[in-house]
C-alpha positions as CSV (number, residue, x, y, z in Angstrom):
1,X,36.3,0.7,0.2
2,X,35.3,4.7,-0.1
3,X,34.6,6.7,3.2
4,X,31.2,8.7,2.5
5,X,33.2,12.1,3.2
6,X,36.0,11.4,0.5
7,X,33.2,9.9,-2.4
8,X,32.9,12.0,-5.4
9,X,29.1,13.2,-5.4
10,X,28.5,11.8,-9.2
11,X,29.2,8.4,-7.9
12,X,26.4,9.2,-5.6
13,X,24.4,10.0,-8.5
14,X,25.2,7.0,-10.7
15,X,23.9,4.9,-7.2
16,X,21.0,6.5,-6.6
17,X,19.6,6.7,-10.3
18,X,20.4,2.7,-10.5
19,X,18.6,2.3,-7.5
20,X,15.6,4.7,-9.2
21,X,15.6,2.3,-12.1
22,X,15.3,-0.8,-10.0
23,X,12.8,1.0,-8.3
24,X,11.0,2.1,-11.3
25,X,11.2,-1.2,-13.4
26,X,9.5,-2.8,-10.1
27,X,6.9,-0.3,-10.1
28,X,6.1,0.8,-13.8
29,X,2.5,-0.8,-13.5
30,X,0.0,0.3,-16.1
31,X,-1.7,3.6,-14.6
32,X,-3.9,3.4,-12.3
33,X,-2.4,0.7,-10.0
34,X,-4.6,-0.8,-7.3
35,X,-4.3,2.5,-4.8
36,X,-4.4,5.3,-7.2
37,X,-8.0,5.9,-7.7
38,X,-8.3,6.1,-4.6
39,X,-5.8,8.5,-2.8
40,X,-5.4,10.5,-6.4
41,X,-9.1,10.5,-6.4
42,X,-9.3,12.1,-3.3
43,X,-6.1,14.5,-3.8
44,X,-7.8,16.1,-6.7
45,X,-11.1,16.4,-4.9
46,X,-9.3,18.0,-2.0
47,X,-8.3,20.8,-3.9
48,X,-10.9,20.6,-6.4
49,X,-14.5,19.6,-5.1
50,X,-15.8,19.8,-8.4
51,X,-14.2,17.0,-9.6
52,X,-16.7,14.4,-9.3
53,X,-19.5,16.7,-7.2
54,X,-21.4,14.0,-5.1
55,X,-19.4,11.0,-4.7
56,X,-20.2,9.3,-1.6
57,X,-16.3,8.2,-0.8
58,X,-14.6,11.8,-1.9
59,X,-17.3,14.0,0.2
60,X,-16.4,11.6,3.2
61,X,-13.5,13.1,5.4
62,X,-10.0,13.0,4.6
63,X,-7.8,11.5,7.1
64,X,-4.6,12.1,4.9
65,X,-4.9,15.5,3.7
66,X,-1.6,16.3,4.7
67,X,-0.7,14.5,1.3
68,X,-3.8,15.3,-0.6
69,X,-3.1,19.2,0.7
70,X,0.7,18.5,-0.8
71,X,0.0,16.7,-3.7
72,X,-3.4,17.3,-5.3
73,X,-2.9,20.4,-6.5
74,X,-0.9,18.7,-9.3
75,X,-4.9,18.0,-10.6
76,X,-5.2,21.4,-11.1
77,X,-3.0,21.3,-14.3
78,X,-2.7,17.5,-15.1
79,X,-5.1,14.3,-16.0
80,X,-5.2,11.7,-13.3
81,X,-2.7,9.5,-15.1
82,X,-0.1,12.0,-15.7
83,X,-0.6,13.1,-11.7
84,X,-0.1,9.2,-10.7
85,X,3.3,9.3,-12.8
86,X,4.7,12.5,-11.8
87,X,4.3,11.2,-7.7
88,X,5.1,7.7,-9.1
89,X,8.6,9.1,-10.2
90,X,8.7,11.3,-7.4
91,X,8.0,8.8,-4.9
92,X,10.6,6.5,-6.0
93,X,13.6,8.9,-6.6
94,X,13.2,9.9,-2.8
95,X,13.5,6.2,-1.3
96,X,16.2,6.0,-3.7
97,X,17.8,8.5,-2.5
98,X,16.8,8.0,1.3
99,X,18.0,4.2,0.5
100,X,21.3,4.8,-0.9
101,X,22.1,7.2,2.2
102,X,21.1,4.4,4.4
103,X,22.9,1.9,2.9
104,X,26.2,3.9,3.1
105,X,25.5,4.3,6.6
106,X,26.1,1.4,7.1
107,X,27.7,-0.3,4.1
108,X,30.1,2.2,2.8
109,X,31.7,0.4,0.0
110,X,30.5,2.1,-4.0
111,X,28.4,-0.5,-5.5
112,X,26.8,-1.9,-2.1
113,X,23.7,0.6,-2.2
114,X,22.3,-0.4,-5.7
115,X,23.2,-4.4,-4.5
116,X,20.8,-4.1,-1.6
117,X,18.3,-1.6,-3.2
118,X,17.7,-4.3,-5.5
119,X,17.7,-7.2,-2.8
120,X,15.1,-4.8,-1.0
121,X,12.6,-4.7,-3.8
122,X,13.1,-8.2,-4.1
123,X,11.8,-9.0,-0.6
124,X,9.2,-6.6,-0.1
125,X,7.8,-8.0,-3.1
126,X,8.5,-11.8,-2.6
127,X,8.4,-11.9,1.5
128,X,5.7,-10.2,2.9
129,X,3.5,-11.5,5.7
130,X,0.3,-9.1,5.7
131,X,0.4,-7.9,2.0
132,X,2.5,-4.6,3.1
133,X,4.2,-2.7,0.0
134,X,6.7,0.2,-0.2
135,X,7.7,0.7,-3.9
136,X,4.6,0.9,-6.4
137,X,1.7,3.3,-6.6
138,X,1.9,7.2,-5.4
139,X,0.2,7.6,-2.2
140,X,1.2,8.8,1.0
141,X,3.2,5.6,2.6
142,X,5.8,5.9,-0.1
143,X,7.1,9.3,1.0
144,X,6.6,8.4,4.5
145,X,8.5,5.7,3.9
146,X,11.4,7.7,2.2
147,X,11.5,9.5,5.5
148,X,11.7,6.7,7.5
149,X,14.7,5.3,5.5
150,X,16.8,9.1,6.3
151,X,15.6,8.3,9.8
152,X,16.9,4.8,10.0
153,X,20.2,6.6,8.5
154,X,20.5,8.8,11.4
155,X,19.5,6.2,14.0
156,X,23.0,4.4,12.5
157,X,25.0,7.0,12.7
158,X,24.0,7.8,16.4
159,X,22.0,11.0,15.9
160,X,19.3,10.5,18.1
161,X,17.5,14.3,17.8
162,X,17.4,13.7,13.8
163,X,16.1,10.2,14.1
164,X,13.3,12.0,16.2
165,X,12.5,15.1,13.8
166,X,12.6,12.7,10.5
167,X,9.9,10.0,12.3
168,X,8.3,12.8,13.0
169,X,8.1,14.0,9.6
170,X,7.1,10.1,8.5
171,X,4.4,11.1,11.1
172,X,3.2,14.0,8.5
173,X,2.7,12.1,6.0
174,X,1.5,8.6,7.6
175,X,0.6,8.7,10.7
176,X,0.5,4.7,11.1
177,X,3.9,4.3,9.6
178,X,5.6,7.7,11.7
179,X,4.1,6.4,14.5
180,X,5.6,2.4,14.5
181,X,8.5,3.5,13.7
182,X,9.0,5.9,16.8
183,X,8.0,3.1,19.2
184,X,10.8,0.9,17.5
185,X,13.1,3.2,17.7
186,X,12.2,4.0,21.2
187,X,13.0,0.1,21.7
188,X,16.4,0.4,20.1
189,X,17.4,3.4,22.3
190,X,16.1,1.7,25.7
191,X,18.7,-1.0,24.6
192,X,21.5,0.8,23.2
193,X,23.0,0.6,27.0
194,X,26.1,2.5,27.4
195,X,25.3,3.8,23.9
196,X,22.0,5.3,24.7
197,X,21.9,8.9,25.3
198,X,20.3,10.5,28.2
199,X,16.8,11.3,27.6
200,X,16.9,14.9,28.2
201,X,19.5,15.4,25.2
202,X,16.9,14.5,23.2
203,X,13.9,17.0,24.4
204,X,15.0,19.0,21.0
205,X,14.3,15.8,18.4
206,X,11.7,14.6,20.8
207,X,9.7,18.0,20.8
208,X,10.4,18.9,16.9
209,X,8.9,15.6,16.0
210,X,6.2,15.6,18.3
211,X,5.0,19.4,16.7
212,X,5.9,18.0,13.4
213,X,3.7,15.5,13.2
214,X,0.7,17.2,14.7
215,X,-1.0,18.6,11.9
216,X,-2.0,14.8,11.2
217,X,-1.9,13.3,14.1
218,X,-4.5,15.6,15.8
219,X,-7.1,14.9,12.6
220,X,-7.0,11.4,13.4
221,X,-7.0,11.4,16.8
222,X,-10.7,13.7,16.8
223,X,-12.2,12.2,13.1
224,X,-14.5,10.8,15.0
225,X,-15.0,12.9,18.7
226,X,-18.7,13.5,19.2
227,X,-19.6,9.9,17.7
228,X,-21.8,7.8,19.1
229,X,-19.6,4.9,20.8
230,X,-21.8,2.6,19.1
231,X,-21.5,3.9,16.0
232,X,-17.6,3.9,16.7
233,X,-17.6,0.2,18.1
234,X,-19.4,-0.9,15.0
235,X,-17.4,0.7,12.2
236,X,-14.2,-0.5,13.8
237,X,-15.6,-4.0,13.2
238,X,-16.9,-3.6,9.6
239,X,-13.0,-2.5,8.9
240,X,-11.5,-5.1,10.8
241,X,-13.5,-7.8,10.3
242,X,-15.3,-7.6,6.6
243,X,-13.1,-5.0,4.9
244,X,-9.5,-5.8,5.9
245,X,-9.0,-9.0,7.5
246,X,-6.2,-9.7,4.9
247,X,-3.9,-7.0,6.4
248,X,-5.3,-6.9,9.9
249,X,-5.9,-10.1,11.3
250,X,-2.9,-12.8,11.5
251,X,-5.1,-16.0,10.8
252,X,-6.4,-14.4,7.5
253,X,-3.3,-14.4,6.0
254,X,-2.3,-16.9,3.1
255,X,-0.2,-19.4,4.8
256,X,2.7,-19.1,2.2
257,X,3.1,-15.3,3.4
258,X,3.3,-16.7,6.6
259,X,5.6,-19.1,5.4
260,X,8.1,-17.4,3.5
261,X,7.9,-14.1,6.4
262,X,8.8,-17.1,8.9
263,X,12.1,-18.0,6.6
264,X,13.1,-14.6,6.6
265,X,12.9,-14.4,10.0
266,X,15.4,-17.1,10.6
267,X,17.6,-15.6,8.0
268,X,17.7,-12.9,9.6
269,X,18.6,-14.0,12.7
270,X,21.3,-16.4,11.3
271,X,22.5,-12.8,9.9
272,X,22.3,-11.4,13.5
273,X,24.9,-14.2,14.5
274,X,27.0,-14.0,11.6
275,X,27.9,-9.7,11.8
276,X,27.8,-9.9,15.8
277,X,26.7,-7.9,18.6
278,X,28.9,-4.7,18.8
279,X,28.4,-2.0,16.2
280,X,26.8,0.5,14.5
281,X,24.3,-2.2,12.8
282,X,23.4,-2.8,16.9
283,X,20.8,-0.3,17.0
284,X,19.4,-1.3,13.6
285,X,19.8,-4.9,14.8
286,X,17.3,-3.6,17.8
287,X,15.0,-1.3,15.6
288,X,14.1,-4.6,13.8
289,X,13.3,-6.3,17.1
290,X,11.1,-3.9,18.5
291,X,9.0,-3.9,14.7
292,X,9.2,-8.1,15.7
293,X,7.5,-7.1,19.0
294,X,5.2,-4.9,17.5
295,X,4.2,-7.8,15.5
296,X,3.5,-10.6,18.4
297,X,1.5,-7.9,20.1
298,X,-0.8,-8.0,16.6
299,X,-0.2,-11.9,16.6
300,X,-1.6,-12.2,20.3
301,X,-4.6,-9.6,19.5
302,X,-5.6,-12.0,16.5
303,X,-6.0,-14.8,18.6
304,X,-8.1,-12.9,20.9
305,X,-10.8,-11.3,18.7
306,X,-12.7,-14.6,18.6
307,X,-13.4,-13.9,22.4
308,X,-13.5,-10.4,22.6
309,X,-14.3,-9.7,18.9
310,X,-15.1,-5.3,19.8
311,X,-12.0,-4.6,21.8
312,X,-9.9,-6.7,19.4
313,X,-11.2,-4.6,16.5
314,X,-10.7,-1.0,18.3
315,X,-6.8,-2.3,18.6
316,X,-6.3,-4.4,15.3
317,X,-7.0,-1.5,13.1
318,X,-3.7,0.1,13.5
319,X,-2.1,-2.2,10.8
320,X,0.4,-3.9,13.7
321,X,2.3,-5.9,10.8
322,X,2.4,-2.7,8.5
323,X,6.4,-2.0,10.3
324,X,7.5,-5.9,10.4
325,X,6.7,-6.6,6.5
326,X,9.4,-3.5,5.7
327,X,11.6,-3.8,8.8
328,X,12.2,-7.6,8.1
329,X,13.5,-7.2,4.2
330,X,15.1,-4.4,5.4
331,X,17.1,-6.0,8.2
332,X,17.7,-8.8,5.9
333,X,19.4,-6.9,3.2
334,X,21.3,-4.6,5.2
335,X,22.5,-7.2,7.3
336,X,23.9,-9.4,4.1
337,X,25.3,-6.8,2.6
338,X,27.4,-6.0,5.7
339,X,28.3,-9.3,6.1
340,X,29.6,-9.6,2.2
341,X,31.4,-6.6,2.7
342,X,33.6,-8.0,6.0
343,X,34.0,-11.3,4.0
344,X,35.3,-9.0,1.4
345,X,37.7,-6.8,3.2
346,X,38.6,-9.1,6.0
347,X,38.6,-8.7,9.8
348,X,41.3,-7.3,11.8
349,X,40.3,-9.2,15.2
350,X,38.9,-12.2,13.5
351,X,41.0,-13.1,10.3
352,X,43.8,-14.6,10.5
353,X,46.4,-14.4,7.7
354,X,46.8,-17.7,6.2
355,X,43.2,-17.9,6.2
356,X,42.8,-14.5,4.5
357,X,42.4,-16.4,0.8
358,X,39.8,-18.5,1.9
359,X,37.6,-15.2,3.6
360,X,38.1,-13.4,0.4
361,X,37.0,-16.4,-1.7
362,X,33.7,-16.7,0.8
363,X,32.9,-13.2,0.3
364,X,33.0,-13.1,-3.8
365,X,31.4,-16.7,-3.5
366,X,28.8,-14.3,-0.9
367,X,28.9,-11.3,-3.2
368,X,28.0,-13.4,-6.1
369,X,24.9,-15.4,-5.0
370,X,23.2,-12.3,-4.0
371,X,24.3,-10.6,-7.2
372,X,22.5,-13.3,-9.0
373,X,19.4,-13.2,-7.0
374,X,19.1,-9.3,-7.0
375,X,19.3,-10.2,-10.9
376,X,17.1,-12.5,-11.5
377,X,14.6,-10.4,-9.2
378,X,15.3,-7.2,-11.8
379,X,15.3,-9.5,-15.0
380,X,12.0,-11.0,-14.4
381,X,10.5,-7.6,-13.7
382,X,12.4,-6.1,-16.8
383,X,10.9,-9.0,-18.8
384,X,7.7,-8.2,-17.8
385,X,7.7,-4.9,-18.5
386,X,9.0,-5.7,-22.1
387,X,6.4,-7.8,-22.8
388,X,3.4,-5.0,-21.9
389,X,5.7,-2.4,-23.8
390,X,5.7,-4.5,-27.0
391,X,2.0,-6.1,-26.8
392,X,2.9,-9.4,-25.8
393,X,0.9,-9.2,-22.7
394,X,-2.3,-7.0,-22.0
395,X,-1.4,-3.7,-19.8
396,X,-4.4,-4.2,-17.6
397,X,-4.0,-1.9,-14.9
398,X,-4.1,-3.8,-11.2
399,X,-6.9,-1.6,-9.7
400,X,-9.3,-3.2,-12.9
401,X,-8.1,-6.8,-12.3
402,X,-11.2,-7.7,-10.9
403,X,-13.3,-6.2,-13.6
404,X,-11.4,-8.1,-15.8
405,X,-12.7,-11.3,-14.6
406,X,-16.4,-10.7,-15.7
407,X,-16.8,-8.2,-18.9
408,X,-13.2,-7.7,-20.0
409,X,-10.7,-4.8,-19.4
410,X,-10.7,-3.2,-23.1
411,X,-15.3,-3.6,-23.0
412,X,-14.9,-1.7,-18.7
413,X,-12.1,0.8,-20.5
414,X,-14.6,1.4,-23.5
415,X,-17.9,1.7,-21.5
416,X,-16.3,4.2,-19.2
417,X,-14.6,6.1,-21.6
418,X,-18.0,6.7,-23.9
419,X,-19.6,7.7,-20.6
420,X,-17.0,10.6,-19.9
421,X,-17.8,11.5,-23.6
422,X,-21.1,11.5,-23.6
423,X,-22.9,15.3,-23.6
424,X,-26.4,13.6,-23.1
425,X,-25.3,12.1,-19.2
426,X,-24.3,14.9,-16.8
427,X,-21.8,15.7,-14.9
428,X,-23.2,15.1,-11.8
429,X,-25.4,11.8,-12.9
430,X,-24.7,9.1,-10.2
431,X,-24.3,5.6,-11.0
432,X,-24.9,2.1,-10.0
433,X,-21.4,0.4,-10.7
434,X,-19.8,-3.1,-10.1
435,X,-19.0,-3.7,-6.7
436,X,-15.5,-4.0,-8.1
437,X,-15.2,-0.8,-10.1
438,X,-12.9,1.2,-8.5
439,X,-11.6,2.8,-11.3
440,X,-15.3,4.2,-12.4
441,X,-14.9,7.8,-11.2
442,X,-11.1,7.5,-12.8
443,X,-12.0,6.8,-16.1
444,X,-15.8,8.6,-16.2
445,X,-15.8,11.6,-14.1
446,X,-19.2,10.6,-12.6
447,X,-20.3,9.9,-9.3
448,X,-21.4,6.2,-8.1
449,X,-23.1,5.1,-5.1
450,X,-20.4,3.0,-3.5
451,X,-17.9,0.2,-4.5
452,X,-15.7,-2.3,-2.0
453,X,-12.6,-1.1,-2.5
454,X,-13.0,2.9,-1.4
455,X,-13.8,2.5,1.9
456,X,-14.1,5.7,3.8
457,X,-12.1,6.5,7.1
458,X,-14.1,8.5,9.4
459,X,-16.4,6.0,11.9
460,X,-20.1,7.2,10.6
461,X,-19.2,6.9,6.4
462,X,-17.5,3.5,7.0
463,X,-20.7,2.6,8.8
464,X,-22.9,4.2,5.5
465,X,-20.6,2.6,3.2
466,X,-21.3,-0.8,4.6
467,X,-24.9,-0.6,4.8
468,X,-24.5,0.5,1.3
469,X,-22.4,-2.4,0.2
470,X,-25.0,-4.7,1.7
471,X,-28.1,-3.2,0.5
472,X,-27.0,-2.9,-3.4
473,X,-25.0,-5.8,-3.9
474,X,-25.4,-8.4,-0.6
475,X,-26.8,-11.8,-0.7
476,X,-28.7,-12.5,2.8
477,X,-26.5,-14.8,4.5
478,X,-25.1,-15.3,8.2
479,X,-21.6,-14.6,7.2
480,X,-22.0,-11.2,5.4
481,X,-18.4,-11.0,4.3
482,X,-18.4,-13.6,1.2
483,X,-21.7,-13.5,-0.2
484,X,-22.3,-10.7,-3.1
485,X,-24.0,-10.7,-6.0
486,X,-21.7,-11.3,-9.2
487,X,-23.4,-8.5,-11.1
488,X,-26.0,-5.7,-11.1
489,X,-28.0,-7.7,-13.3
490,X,-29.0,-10.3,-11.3
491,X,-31.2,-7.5,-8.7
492,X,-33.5,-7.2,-11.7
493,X,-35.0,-4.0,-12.7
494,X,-37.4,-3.4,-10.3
495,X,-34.9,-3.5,-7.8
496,X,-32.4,-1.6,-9.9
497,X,-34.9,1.1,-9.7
498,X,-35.9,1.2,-6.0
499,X,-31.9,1.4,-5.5
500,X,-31.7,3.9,-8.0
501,X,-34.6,6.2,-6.7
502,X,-33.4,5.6,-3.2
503,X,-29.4,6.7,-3.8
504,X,-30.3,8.9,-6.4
505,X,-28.5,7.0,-9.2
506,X,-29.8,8.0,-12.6
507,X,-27.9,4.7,-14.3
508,X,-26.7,1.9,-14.1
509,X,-23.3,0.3,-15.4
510,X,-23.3,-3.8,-15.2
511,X,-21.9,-6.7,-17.4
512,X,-23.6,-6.9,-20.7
513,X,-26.4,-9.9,-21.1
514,X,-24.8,-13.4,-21.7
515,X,-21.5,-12.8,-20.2
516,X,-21.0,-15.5,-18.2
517,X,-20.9,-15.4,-14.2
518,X,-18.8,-17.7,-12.0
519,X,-19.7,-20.3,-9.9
520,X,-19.7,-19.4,-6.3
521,X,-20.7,-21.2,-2.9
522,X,-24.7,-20.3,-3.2
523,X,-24.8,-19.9,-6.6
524,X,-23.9,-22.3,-10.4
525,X,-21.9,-21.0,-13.6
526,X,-25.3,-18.8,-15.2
527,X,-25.6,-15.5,-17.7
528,X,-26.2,-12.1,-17.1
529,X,-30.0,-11.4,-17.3
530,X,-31.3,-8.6,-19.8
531,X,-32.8,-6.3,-18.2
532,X,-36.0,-4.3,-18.9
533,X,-34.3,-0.9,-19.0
534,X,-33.1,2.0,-21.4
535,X,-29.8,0.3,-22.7
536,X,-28.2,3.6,-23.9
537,X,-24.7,1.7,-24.6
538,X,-23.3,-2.1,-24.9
539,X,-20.5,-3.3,-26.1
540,X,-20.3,-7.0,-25.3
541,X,-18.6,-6.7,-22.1
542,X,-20.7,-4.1,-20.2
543,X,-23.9,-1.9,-20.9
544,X,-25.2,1.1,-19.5
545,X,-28.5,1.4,-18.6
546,X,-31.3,4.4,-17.7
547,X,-32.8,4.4,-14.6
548,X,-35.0,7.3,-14.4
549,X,-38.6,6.8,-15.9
550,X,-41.2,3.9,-16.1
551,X,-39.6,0.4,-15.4
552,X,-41.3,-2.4,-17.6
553,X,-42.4,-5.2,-15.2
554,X,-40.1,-8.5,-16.6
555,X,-40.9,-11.1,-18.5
């Protein structure tokens, strides 16, 4: 066992860059992954409205441009791809490092960190009850995140005022995750007891964090002052309700999240019993509870908005199981590791010595099964990614899943890519896309009317983008969340051209005729329909078409 103050710093080093490659191996998907186009999007926009002039989503306001202030200006000198892996690597060798000096904190025996950095990746990606990620994509979460592990650190080692300045900070860059995790560490200090410090010796950490954070907090607290309430009241619902049930609402979950969340819970809990009550790992223990409570508070709201659907919606937007999904891995990890390491070194008020060959033999028997999961979590990811490195699988990037499913990946890739070559379509053409094209403006560097993935944040373009949605690409139906058209095609020209004169869309990229669409509840297995426009590129996947001109009635 090494103290943290005797460690040589290139053991450190050797920790932290294993951790990084855990990291990296777990989070090496093909560029862009399912975020990117949209907070890289909009970082480059910030700083360079140019990019992509008259795009509905990046004109709309920007409630994190505390990271698109810090980080787009990288799109000044680099392509979107090389941007997304240059925050990508960033973004993970911060939680590495933020990890490993949380782990210590708690754990300080040399090989421990990488152990539980690698059990942590497993969890969060294995265990998660509302879909919540930490290691992946570049966006703003992941260095909030990194912040929140530093803070976690301090909150161990009993420094209350640093805990408060680095949530704070978390704040900055998230506003949602800075500010869960200051009410669960305001939990774990109103039960430390004799361990809590007075209030007032914490005005300094308290007041820091407070000013810290307020260059973001005060953006989202007035995007939408001056609004019409109804306007407000309604675009809380279409976010709640028809964009992100899946994160928001407990009963839309998948009922194997909920399942294998539930496990962890009790594993956790068993851990809890198993380390015992006193300790530093107390107020961690308490931090973990408070993200629990945080979480029956969302679980109670979700069984509400049935009966009072508009209030529900006003307080289920704040992502309530955002914390829970990280604290719970977290806890878990943490919590085994602590528990290997007293089987490993032994007890002096619980271990007796004839017993102490049997303890050790528990802990290596511990040290081993977790070893071998935390292995068989990095193998399969390491097999995965040599599989896309040597063409055994297709690198489709996750944010073009979806288009995947109609036209193809390479026929999207190929459509887009002759559009951003093309002289003869301008730079500020808009376009008619696929309702699941998010990675349009990525790839083309044209503006499209709207897609369901890049929904806006501020109350009145969440409102537009709906009505949007609905209008291009809506069936008529009483339950207006399922029902879309499959493709473009199937509005037919003359309707293609009303939309086109009405959004100001020039063109119009769809799947190509005879690709075949899926069944769906109101509609049978069927073709794409040709369409009586200006084809000015297909490729048997997708086709661009004119819009602008005379539209020939169809046949």
């Amino acid at each position: 066992m090494t103290s943290s103050a005797s460690r040589p710093w290139k053991n450190d080093l050797v920790e932290i860059a294993l951790i990084f490659a855990v990291f990296c191996v777990q989070g090496a998907w093909p560029v862009p992954d399912v975020n990117e186009p949209y907070y890289v999007g909009k970082a480059i926009h910030f700083w360079n409205p140019d990019w992509v002039r008259g795009d509905f989503f990046l004109d709309s306001a920007d409630a994190h441009w505390v990271f698109y202030f810090a980080f787009g200006w990288l799109g000044l000198v680099m392509s979107p791809p090389v941007m997304a892996w240059t925050g990508r690597v960033l973004t993970w060798g911060l939680l590495a490092w933020s990890w490993q000096r949380l782990s210590w904190a708690l754990v300080p025996r040399r090989g421990m960190a990488v152990l539980s950095g690698a059990l942590l990746a497993c969890l969060l990606e294995r265990c998660p009850m509302a879909g919540e990620w930490v290691i992946g994509g570049v966006e703003a979460k992941g260095f909030a995140f990194a912040l929140v592990f530093l803070g976690l650190e301090a909150m161990v080692r009993g420094r209350w005022n640093r805990v408060w300045l680095l949530f704070g900070a978390a704040s900055l860059w998230h506003v949602l995750v800075g500010g869960w995790v200051v009410l669960a560490a305001g939990f774990a200090w109103l039960v430390a007891g004799r361990q809590r410090p007075p209030l007032w010796s914490m005005w300094p950490g308290l007041a820091g964090g407070l000013l810290i954070s307020l260059p973001s907090l005060i953006p989202s607290l007035t995007i939408n002052w001056g609004l019409d309430p109804k306007t407000i009241s309604k675009a809380h619902e279409i976010y709640v309700y028809y964009r992100l049930p899946h994160h928001l609402i407990l009963s839309e979950f998948r009922w194997d999240f909920l399942l294998r969340f539930t496990a962890l819970v009790v594993v956790w809990v068993l851990l809890c019993l198993a380390v015992g009550r006193n300790g530093a790992h107390a107020r961690l223990r308490s931090f973990v509870v408070g993200a629990l409570g945080i979480a029956l508070v969302g679980a109670v709201l979700s069984l509400l908005w049935r009966v009072e659907p508009i209030p529900a919606a006003r307080l289920l937007r704040f992502y309530w199981f955002r914390l829970p999904d990280v604290a719970v891995p977290l806890g878990v990890v943490l919590f085994a590791v602590l528990w290997i390491d007293r089987l490993l070194q032994g007890s002096a008020t619980l271990q007796a010595a004839p017993r102490r060959q049997s303890r050790l033999s528990a802990g290596t028997l511990a040290l081993a099964v977790a070893a071998i999961i935390a292995a068989l979590h990095v193998g399969d990811y390491v097999w995965l990614r040599a599989n896309l490195a040597l063409g055994l699988k297709p690198a489709i990037p996750r944010a073009d899943a979806k288009v995947n499913n109609l036209g193809g990946y390479a026929a999207w890739r190929d459509a887009c890519e002759w559009i951003a070559a093309s002289g003869d379509i301008p730079r500020d053409a808009r376009f008619l896309t696929p309702i699941d094209a998010s990675t349009f403006k990525w790839r083309t560097r044209r503006p499209e009317v709207v897609n369901r993935k890049e929904i806006p944040q501020d109350a009145a373009s969440i409102v537009t983008w709906w009505e949007r949605l609905r209008d291009i690409h809506g069936i008529p139906s009483e339950d207006v969340r399922r029902f879309w058209h499959a493709s473009l095609a199937e509005l037919g020209a003359e309707r293609l051209a009303e939309l086109g004169a009405k959004y100001a869309a020039a063109y119009v990229l769809t799947e190509a005729p005879d690709v075949e669409l899926p069944e769906t509840e109101l509609r049978p297995k069927r073709l794409v329909p040709r369409l009586n426009l200006k084809p000015l590129y297909e490729n048997g996947g997708y086709v661009v078409y004119q819009l602008r001109g005379r539209v020939r009635n169809e046949k």
